[in-house]
C-alpha positions in Angstrom: -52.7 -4.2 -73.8 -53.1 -7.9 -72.8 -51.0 -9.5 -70.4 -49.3 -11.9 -73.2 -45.5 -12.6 -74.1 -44.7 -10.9 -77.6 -42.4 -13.7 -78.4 -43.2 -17.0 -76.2 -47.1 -16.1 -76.8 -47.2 -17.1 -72.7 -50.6 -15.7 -71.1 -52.4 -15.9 -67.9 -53.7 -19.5 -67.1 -56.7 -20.2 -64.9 -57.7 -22.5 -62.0 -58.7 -22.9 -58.3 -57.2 -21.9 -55.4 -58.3 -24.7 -52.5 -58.5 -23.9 -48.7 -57.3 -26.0 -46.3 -61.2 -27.2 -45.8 -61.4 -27.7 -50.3 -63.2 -24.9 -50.9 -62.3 -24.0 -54.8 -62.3 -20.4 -55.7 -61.1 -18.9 -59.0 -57.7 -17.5 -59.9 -55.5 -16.6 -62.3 -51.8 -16.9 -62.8 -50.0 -14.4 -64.8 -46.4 -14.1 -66.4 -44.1 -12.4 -65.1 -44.0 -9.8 -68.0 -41.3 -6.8 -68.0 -41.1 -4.1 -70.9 -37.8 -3.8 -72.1 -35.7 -2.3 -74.5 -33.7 -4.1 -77.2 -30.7 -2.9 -79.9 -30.3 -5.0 -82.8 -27.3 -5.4 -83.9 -28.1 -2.5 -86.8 -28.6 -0.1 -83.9 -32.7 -0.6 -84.6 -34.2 0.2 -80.8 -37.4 -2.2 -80.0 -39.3 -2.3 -77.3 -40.9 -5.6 -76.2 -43.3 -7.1 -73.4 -41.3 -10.0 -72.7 -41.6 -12.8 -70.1 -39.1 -13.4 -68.0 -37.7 -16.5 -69.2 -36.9 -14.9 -72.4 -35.0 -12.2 -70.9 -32.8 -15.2 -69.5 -32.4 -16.6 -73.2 -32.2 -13.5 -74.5 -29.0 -12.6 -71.8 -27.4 -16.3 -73.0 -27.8 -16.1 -76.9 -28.0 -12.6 -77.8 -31.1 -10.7 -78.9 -30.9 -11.0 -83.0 -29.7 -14.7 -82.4 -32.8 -15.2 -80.2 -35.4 -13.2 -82.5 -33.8 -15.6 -85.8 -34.6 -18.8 -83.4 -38.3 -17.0 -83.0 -38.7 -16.5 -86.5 -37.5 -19.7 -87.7 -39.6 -21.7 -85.5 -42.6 -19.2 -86.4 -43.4 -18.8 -83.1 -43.0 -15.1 -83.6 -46.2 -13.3 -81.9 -45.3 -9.5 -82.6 -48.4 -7.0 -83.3 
């Protein structure tokens, strides 16, 4: 499973760490991805590997209000 937001499409980003004397070694940053579990408002259950900023927008909006915005936009990355 890869480490990628199912609705924001976030992923791991790439760069250098640097010592205090600039030496540049590789590494990699990754969301902060939590599973959770969602009801829509139909009582469907959905599970979800979601960032953690969406969880925030997802606490202020609603889920189904959230997942309309998603769709709407296309920005939608479900399998």
């Amino acid at each position: 499973m890869s480490r990628k937001c199912e609705l924001s499409g976030k992923k791991p980003m790439f760069g250098n760490n640097i010592s205090h004397s600039h030496r540049k070694t590789r590494r990699k940053w990754v969301p902060n991805l939590q599973k959770k579990t969602f009801v829509s408002e139909n009582g469907e259950k959905i599970t979800l590997r979601v960032c953690a900023k969406i969880l925030k927008t997802i606490d202020r909006f609603g889920f189904d209000t959230v997942m309309k915005k998603f769709a709407k936009n296309g920005k939608i990355v479900i399998k």
